[in-house]
ROFI-413104 format. One record per residue (C-alpha): x, y, z; residue in three letters; residue number from 0; chain. Coordinates in steps of 0.25 Angstrom, whole numbers, always signed. Layout:
<pts>
PT    px    py    pz type seq mol
PT     X     Y     Z  ala NUM   A
...
</pts>
This chain:
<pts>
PT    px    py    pz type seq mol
PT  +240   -59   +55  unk   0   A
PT  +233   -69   +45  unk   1   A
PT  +240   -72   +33  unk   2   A
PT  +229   -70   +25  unk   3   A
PT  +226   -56   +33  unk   4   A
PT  +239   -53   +30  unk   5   A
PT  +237   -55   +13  unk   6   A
PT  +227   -46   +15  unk   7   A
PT  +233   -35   +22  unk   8   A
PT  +246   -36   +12  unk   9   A
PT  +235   -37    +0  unk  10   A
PT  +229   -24    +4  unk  11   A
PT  +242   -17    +8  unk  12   A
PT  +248   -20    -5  unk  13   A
PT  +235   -14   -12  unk  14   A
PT  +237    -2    -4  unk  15   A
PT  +251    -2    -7  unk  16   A
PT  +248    -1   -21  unk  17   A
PT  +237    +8   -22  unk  18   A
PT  +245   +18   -16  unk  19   A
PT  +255   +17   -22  unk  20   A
PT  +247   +21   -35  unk  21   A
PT  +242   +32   -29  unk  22   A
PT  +255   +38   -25  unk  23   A
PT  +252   +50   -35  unk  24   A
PT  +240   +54   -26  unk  25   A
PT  +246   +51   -12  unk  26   A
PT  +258   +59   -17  unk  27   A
PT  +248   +71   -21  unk  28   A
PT  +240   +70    -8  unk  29   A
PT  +254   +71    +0  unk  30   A
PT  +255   +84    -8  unk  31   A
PT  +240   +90    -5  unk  32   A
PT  +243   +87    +9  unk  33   A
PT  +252  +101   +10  unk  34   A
PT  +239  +110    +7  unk  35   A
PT  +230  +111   +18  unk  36   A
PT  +220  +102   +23  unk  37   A
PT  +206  +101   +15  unk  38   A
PT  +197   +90   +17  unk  39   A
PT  +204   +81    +8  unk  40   A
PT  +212   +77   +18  unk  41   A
PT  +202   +75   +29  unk  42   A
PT  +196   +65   +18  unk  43   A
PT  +208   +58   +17  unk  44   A
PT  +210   +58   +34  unk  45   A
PT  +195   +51   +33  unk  46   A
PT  +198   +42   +25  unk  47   A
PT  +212   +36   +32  unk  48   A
PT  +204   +36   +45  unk  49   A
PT  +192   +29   +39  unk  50   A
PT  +203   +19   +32  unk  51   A
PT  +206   +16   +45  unk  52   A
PT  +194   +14   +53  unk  53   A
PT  +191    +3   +41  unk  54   A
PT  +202    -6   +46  unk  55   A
PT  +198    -5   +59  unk  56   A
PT  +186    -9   +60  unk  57   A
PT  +189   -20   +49  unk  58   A
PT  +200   -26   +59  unk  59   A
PT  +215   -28   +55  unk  60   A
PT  +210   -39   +46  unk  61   A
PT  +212   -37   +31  unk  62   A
PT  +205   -45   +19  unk  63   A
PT  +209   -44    +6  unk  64   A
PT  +206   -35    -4  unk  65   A
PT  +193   -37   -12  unk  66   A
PT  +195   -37   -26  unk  67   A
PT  +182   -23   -28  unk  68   A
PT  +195   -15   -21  unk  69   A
PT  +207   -20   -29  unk  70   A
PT  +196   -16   -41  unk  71   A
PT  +195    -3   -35  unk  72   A
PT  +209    +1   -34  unk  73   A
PT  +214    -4   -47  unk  74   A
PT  +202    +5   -53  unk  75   A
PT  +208   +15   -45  unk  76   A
PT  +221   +15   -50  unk  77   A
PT  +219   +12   -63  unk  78   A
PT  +210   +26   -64  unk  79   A
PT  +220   +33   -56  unk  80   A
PT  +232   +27   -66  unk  81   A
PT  +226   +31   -76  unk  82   A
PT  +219   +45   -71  unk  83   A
PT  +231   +51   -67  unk  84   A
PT  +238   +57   -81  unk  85   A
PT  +223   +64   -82  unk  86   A
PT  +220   +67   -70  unk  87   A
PT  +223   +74   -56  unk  88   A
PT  +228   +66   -45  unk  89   A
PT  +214   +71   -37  unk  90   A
PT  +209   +64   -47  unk  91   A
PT  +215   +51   -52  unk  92   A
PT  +218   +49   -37  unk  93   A
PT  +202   +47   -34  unk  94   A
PT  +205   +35   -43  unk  95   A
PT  +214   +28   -37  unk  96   A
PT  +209   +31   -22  unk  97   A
PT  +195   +27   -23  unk  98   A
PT  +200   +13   -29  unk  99   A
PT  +209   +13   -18  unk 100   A
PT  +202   +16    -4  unk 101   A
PT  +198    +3    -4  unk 102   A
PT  +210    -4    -2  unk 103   A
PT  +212    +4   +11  unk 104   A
PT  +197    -2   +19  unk 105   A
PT  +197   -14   +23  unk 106   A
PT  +185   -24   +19  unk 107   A
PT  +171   -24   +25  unk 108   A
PT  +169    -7   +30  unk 109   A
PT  +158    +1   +30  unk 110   A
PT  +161    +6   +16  unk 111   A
PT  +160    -8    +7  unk 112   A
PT  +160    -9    -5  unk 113   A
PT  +167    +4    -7  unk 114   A
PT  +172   +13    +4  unk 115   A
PT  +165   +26    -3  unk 116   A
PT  +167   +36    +8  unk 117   A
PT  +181   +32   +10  unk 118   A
PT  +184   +34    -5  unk 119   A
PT  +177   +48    -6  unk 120   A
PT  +186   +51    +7  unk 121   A
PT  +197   +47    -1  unk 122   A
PT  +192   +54   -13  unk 123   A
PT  +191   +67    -6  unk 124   A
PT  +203   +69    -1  unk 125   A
PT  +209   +70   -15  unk 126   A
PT  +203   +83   -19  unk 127   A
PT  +209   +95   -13  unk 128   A
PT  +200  +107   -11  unk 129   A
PT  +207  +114   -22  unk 130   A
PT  +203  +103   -34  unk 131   A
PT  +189  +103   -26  unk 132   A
PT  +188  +118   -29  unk 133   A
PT  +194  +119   -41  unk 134   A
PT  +182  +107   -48  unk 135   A
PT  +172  +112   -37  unk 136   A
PT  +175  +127   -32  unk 137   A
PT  +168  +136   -43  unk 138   A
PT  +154  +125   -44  unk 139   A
PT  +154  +127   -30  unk 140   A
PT  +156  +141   -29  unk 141   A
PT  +145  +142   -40  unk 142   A
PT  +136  +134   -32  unk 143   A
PT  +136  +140   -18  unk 144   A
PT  +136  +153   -24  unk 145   A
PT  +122  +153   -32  unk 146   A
PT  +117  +145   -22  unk 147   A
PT  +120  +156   -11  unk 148   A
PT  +113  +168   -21  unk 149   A
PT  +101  +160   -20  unk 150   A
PT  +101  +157    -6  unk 151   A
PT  +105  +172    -2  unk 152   A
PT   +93  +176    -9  unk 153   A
PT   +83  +167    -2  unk 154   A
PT   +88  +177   +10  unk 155   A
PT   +82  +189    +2  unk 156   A
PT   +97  +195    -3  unk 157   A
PT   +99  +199   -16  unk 158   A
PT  +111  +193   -22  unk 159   A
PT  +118  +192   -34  unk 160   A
PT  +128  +183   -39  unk 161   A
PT  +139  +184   -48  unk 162   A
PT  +146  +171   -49  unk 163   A
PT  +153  +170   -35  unk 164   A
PT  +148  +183   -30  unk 165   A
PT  +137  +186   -23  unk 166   A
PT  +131  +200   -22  unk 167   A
PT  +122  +203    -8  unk 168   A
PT  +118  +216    -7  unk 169   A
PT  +130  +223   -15  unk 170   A
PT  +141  +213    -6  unk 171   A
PT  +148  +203   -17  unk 172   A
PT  +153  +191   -11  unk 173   A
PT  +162  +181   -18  unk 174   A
PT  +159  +166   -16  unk 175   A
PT  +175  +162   -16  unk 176   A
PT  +182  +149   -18  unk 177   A
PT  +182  +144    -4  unk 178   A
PT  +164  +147    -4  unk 179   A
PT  +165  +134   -14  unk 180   A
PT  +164  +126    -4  unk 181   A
PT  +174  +116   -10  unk 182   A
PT  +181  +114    +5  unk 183   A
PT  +167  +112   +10  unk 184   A
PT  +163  +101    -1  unk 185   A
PT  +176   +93    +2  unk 186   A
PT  +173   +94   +18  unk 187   A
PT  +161   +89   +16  unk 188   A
PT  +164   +78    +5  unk 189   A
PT  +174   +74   +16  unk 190   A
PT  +163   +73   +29  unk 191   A
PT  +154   +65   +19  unk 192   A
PT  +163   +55   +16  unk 193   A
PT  +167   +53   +31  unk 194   A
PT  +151   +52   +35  unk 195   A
PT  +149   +41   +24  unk 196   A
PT  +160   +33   +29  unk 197   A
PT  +155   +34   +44  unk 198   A
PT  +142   +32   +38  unk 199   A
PT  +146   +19   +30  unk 200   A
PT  +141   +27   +17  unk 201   A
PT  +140   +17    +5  unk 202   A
PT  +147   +25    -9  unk 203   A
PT  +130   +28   -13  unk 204   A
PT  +130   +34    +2  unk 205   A
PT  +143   +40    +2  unk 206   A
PT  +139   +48   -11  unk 207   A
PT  +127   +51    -5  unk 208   A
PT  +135   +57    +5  unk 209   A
PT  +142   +66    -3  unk 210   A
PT  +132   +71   -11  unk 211   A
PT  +126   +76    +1  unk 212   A
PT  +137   +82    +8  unk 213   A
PT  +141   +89    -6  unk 214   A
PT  +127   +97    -5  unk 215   A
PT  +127  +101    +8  unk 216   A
PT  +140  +106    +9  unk 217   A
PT  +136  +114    -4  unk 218   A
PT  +123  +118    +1  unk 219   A
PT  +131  +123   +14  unk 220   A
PT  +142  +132    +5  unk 221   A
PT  +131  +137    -2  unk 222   A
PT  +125  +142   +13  unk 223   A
PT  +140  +146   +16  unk 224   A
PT  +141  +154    +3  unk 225   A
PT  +128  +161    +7  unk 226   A
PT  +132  +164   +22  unk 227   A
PT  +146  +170   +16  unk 228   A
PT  +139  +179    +9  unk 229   A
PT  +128  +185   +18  unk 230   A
PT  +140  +187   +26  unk 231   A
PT  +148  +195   +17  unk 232   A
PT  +135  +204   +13  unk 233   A
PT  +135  +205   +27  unk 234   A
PT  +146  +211   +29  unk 235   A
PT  +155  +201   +36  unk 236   A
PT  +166  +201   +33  unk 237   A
PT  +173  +183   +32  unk 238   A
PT  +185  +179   +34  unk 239   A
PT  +190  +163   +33  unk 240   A
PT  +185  +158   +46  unk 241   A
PT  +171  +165   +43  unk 242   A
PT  +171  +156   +31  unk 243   A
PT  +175  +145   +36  unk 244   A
PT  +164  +146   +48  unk 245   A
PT  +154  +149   +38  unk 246   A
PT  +158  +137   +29  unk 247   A
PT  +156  +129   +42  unk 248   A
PT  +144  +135   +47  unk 249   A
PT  +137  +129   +33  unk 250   A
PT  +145  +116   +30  unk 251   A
PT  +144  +109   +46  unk 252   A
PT  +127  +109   +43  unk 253   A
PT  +129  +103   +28  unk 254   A
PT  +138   +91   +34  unk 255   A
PT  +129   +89   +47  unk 256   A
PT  +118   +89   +35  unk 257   A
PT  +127   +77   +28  unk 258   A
PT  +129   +70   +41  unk 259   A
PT  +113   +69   +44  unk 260   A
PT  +110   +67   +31  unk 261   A
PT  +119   +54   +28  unk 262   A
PT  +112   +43   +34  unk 263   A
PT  +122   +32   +43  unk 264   A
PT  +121   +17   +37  unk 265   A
PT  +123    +5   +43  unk 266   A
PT  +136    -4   +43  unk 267   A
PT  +138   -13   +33  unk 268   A
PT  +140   -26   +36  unk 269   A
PT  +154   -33   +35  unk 270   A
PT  +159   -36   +22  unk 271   A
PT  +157   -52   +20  unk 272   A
PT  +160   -54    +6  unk 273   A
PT  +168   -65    +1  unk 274   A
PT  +182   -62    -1  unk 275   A
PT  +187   -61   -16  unk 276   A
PT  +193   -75   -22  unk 277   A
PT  +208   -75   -19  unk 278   A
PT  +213   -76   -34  unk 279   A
PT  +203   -63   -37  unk 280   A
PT  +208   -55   -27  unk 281   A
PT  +224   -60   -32  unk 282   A
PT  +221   -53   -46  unk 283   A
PT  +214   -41   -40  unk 284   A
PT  +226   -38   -31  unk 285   A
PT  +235   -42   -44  unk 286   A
PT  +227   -33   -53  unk 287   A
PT  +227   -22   -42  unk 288   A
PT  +243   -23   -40  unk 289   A
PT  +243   -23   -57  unk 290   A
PT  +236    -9   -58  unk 291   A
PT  +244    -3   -47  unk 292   A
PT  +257    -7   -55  unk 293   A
PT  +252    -1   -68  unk 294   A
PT  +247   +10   -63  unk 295   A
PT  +262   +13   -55  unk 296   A
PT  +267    +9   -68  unk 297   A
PT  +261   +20   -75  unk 298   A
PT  +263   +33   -67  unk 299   A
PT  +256   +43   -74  unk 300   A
PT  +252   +56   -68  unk 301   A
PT  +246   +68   -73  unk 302   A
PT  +254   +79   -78  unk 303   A
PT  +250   +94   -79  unk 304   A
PT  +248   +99   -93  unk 305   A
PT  +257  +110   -94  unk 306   A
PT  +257  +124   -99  unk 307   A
PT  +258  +124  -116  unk 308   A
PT  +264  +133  -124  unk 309   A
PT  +253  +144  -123  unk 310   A
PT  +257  +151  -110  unk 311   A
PT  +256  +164  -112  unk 312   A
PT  +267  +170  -104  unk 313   A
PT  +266  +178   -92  unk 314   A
PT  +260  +192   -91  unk 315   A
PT  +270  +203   -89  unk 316   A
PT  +261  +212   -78  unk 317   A
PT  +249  +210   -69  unk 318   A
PT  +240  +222   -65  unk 319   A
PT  +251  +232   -69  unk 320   A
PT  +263  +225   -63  unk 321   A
PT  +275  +218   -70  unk 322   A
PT  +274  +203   -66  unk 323   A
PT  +288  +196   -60  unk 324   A
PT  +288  +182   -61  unk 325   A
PT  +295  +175   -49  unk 326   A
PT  +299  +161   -47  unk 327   A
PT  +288  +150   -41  unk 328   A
PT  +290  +145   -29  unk 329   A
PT  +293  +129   -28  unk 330   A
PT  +281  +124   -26  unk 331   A
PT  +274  +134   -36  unk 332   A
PT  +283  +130   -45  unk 333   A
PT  +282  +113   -44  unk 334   A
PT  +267  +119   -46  unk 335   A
PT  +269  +124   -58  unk 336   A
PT  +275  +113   -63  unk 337   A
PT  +261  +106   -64  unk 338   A
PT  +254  +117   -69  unk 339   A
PT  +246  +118   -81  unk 340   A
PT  +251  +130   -85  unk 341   A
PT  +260  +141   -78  unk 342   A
PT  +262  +147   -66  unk 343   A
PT  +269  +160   -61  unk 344   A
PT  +271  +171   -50  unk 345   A
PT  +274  +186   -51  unk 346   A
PT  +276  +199   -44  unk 347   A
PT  +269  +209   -47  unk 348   A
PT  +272  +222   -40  unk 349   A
PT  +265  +216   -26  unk 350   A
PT  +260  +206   -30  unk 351   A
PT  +261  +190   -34  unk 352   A
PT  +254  +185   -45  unk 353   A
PT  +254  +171   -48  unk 354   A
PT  +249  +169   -64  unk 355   A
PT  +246  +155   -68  unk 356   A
PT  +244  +150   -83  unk 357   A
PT  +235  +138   -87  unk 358   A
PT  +229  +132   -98  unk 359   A
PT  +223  +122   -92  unk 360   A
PT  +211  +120   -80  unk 361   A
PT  +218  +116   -70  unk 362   A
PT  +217  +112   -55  unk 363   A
PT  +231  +116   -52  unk 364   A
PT  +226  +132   -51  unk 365   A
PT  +227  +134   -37  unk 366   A
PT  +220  +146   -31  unk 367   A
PT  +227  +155   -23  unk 368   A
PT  +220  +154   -11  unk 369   A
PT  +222  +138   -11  unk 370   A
PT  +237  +139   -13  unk 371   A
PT  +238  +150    -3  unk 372   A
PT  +231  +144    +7  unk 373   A
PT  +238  +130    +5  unk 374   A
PT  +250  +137    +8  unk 375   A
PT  +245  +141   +22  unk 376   A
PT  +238  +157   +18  unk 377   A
PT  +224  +158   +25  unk 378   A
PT  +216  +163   +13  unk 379   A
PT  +203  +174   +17  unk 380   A
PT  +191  +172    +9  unk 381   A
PT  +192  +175    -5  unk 382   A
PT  +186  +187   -12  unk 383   A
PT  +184  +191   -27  unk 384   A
PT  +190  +204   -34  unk 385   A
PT  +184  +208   -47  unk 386   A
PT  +194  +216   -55  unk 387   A
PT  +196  +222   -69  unk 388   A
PT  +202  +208   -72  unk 389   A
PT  +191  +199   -66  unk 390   A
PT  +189  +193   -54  unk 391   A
PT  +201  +188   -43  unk 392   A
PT  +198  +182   -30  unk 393   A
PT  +207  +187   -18  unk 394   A
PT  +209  +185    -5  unk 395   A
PT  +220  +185    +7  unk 396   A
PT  +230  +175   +10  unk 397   A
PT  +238  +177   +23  unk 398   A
PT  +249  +169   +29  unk 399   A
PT  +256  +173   +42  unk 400   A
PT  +258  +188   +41  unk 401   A
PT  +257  +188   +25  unk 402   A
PT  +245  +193   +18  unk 403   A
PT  +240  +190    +3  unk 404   A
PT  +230  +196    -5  unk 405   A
PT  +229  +187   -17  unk 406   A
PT  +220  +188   -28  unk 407   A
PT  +218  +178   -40  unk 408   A
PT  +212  +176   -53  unk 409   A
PT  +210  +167   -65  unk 410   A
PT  +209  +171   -81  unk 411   A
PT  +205  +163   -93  unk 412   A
PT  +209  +166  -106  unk 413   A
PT  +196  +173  -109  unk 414   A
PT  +197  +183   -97  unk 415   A
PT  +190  +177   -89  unk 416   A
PT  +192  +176   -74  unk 417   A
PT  +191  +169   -62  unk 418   A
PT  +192  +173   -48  unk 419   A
PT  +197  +162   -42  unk 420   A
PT  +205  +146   -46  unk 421   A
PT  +191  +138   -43  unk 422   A
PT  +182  +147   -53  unk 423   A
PT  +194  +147   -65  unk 424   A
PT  +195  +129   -66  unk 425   A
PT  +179  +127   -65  unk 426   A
PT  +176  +137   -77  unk 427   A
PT  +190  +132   -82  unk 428   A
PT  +185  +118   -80  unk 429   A
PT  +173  +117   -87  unk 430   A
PT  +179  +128   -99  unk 431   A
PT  +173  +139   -94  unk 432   A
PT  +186  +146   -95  unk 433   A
PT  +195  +147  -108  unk 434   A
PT  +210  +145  -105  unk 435   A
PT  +221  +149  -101  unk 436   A
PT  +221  +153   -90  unk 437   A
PT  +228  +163   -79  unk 438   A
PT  +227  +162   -65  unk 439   A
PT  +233  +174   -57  unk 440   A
PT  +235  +175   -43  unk 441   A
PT  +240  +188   -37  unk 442   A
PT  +244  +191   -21  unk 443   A
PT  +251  +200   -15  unk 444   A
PT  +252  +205    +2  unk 445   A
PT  +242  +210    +8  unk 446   A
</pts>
C-alpha cells in the first residue's frame, strides 16, 4: 500500500473515528430502539450500510483524501447537533449531525456527487420511529384519508355521513383508527423512494422529486384503503388484522409500482476529475474539523425532561365506582418515569388495571397502549371506538399466548375535553387546541 494511500485511508478513518464518537448520544439511543420491533427505520438504515458498501467497491481499495466541502459538512453537523441537543430530541438534533456526516463514509467520485441525497434521507429515515411519525403525522393523516373517503364513497351513490373519524353508511358507523393513518405506510414508502433514487443515480432536486411523489401516491392509496374498509364493514364483514393488512397491500403495491414508472432512470455521471484541494487547505480543514469534534465532546449537553411542578393535583381516590389501589411500577416503567414530564401511576380497581398518567406539558413521551403492548410481543386487533357518558375511548384486544386483554384508553384536557386515542390528544395538544393539564387513563383488565 502507497504511503500516500495510506494518509488517506488513516485521514478518513480518524474523521470517522471522530464523528462517531460525537454521536455516541444517538448511536446509544438507536442500540435502545433496536429492542421494539422492526419498522421501516431499520430497513433504511440496512439500505444504507449495503449502499455504503457497494460505493467502495466500485471505487476500488484505493482511498483519496477528504475534500475539504465534506470536512465543511460535518463540522456544520456537529456544530448543530452540539448545540441542538439541550433543546431538542435526539430524533431531532441527531438529523444534524448525520446528514453532515454521511459523507465521510462514500468514497469520491459515486453516482451521487456533489451530495449523496438518497443516502442522507436513508439515513434521515431511519431516525424517526413509527411512533414520533404518528404522534406529528397520525391525526393530519387520519383527517385526510377520512374526508377524502366520504367524498369518494359518494361518487358510488351511498349516503354518508362523517363525524370526525366516523363514518355513517347506511345506519353502519365505522371508526377510522390509528393504524387507518397511514403513518407505517408513508415511512415504507419514503424508504422504497430513497432506494429507487439511489439505484436511479437521483441528483438531491430528483431525489425530492422523488418523494414528493411517493408521499402522494401512497396517500392517495390509504385514502382508497380507508374506502375499501369501510364498504367492507357496511358490508357486513366482519376484519380481522390480516384482512387489514391484505387490504393495505392490495392499495399500496399499485401506488409504488406508480412511483417506479413514473421516475425516470439517468444516465451515470462521469468520474469525478476535479483537482484535489491544496495540501495546507486541507491540513486546517481536518484541524478545524478535529477542533469542533473536541469542543463539542467538551461540552456534553443533553436534554433534560422538564419535570412535574408543584401543581399535581394528587391522585383520585375511585374510578367508575371502585376504590383505586396504587401498586408499585415495574423496573422498566419506573426508569420511564423518571424522564417524564409529569406523573405516572398503576392501580387496581376491583378487576381492573388502570394506569393514570399526569402532564402539563405536550409531549411525545405518551405512549399509546396499543404501541407499548405490542412492542412487548401482544398481537393487537383492530381498534374500535366507545362512546360513553364520559366521552369517547378507543378499545381493542391484546392477546399473548393464552392471556387475553380488553383494553380501553382515553385522554382529557383540563376543559373536559376528550380524546379517543394518544395521536388525536398531541396534534390538538400541539397546535393549542387543547387547554392543559392533562390526564391520560388507560384501563385493561382479562378477557
Amino acid at each position: 500500500m502507497r504511503v500516500h494511500n495510506l494518509a488517506a485511508w488513516g485521514e478518513r478513518g480518524g474523521a470517522v473515528f471522530l464523528w462517531g464518537w460525537v454521536l455516541w448520544p444517538l448511536w446509544r439511543w438507536l442500540f435502545t430502539r433496536m429492542q421494539e420491533p422492526f419498522d421501516a427505520g431499520s430497513v433504511a438504515w440496512i439500505a444504507l450500510v449495503v449502499f455504503t458498501a457497494m460505493s467502495w467497491r466500485h471505487a476500488g481499495r484505493g482511498a483519496v483524501a477528504l475534500p475539504v466541502w465534506k470536512y465543511v459538512a460535518a463540522v456544520s453537523g456537529l456544530l448543530a447537533f452540539s448545540l441542538t441537543r439541550p433543546h431538542l430530541p435526539i430524533t431531532l438534533c441527531g438529523a444534524f449531525g448525520l446528514v453532515g456526516g454521511v459523507p465521510l463514509l462514500l468514497p469520491e467520485g459515486t453516482a451521487d456527487r456533489p451530495f449523496p441525497a438518497p443516502l442522507a434521507g436513508l439515513a434521515l429515515a431511519g431516525l424517526p420511529s413509527l411512533l414520533i411519525l404518528d404522534m406529528f403525522l397520525g391525526f393530519p393523516l387520519r383527517v385526510v384519508s377520512t374526508t377524502a373517503a366520504t367524498w369518494l364513497l359518494r361518487l358510488t351513490g351511498l349516503t354518508v355521513v362523517q363525524n370526525g373519524m366516523e363514518l355513517t353508511v347506511n345506519g353502519v358507523t365505522s371508526w377510522v383508527d390509528a393504524p387507518c393513518a397511514g403513518v407505517r405506510m408513508l415511512g415504507t414508502g419514503i424508504v422504497f423512494a430513497l432506494v429507487l433514487a439511489y439505484l436511479r443515480k437521483q441528483t438531491l432536486w430528483g431525489t425530492t422529486k422523488t418523494c414528493l411523489l411517493t408521499v402522494a401516491a401512497v396517500c392517495l392509496g390509504n385514502i382508497l384503503r380507508v374506502a375499501l374498509l369501510t364498504f367492507l364493514t357496511v358490508a357486513g364483514l366482519t376484519l380481522g388484522t390480516t384482512a387489514h393488512a391484505l387490504v393495505g397491500c392490495f392499495t399500496f403495491l399499485p401506488a409504488l409500482i406508480l412511483v417506479t414508472v413514473a421516475v425516470p432512470k439517468r444516465c451515470p455521471l462521469p468520474a469525478d476529475r476535479r483537482t484535489p484541494s491544496p495540501l495546507l487547505v486541507r491540513l486546517a480543514a481536518s484541524a478545524i474539523f478535529a477542533a469542533t469534534a473536541i469542543l463539542c465532546l467538551l461540552n456534553p449537553k443533553e436534554r433534560r425532561a422538564d419535570f412535574t411542578p408543584a401543581t399535581f393535583p394528587g391522585w383520585p381516590a375511585t374510578f367508575d365506582g371502585d376504590v383505586l389501589k396504587e401498586e408499585p411500577l415495574e423496573d422498566d416503567e419506573r426508569k420511564f418515569a423518571e424522564a417524564f414530564p409529569g406523573r405516572i401511576a398503576r392501580f387496581q380497581a376491583g378487576r381492573r388495571m388502570v394506569i393514570l398518567r399526569w402532564t402539563d406539558k405536550t409531549t411525545h413521551r405518551v405512549h399509546g397502549a396499543a404501541y407499548c403492548l405490542r412492542a412487548t410481543g401482544w398481537k393487537i386487533d383492530p381498534i374500535t371506538v366507545e362512546t360513553k357518558g364520559d366521552g369517547a375511548w378507543s378499545t381493542f384486544t391484546a392477546r399473548r399466548g393464552n392471556e387475553t386483554l380488553r383494553v380501553r384508553e382515553q385522554a382529557r384536557d383540563a376543559s373536559g375535553q376528550t380524546f379517543s386515542d394518544v395521536p388525536a390528544w398531541f396534534f390538538n395538544a400541539l397546535f393549542g387546541k387543547s387547554p392543559g393539564p392533562w390526564w391520560i387513563v388507560t384501563v385493561a383488565e382479562r378477557a
